[in-house]
VOGU-3710 file (C-alpha; in Angstrom, 3 decimals, decimal comma):
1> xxxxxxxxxx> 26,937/197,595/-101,605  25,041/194,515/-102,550  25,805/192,183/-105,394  22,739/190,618/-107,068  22,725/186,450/-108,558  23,268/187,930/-111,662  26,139/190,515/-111,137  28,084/187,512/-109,460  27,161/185,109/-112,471  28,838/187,975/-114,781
11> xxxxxxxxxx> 31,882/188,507/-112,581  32,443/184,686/-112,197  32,025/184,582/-116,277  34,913/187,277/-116,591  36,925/185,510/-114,032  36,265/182,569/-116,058  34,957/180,727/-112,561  32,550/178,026/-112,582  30,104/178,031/-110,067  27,240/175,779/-109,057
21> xxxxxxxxxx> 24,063/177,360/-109,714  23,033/176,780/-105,579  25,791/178,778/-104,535  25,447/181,481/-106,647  23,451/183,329/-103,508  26,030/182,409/-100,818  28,937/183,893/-102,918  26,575/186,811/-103,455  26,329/187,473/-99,535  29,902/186,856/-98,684
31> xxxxxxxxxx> 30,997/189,231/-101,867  28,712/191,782/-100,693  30,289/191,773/-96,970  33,505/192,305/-98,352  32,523/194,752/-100,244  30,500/196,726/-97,408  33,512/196,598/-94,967  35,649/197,949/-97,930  33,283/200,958/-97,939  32,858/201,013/-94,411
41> xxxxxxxxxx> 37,124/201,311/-93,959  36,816/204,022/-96,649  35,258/206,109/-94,502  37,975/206,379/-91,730  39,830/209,373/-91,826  43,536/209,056/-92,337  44,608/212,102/-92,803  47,355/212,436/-89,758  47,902/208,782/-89,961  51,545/208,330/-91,294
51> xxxxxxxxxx> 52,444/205,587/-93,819  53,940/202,436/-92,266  55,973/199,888/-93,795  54,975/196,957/-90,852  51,811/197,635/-88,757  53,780/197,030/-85,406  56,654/199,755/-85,878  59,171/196,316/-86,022  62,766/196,826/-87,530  64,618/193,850/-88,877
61> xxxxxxxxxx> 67,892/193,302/-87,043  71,159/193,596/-89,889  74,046/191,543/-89,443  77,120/193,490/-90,267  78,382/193,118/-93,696  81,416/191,215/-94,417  82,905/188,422/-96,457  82,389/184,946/-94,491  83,940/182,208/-97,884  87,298/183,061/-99,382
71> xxxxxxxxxx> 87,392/183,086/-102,981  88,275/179,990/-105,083  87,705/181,309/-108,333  91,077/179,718/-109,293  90,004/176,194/-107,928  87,157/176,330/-110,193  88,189/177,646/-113,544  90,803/174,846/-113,143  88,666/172,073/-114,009  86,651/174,684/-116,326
81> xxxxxxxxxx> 86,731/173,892/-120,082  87,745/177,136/-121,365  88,499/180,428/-119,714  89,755/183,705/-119,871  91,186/186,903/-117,737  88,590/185,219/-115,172  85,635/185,175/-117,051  84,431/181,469/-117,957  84,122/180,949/-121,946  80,902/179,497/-123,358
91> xxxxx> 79,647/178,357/-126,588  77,600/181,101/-128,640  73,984/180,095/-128,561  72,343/183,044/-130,798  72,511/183,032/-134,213
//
């Protein structure tokens, strides 16, 4: 698919892009490449091919799950201004 000079200088416009009137061709070209290998990678068949989350097949290595800090909720809602059955208090902010 090829873009003209004037379907770029419409796109750019809806984009609201400026672009300098000599380049107008250049982005033209490179659009249009982009848009021909789009079309060309259409093409392939991918029918059998199934859906991968990472193109190499990697997994992420999990650490195991567990609790590394002990809690010091107490510590904190010491020097808290106002709290309750462990839940800090704050002042209402909506009217």
């Amino acid at each position: 698919m090829s873009l003209t000079a004037e379907e770029v200088r419409k796109i750019a416009h809806l984009a609201r892009l400026s672009i300098q009137e000599e380049k107008v061709q250049t982005y033209a070209d490179n659009l249009s490449g982009i848009l021909d290998l789009v079309a060309q990678m259409e093409t392939v068949n991918t029918d059998d091919v199934a859906p991968m989350a990472h193109p190499q097949e990697v997994t992420q290595r999990l650490r195991e799950d567990v609790v590394t800090e002990t809690s010091q909720r107490e510590k904190f809602q010491q020097i808290a201004p106002a709290t309750e059955a462990g839940l800090y208090l704050v002042p209402k902010v909506i009217e």
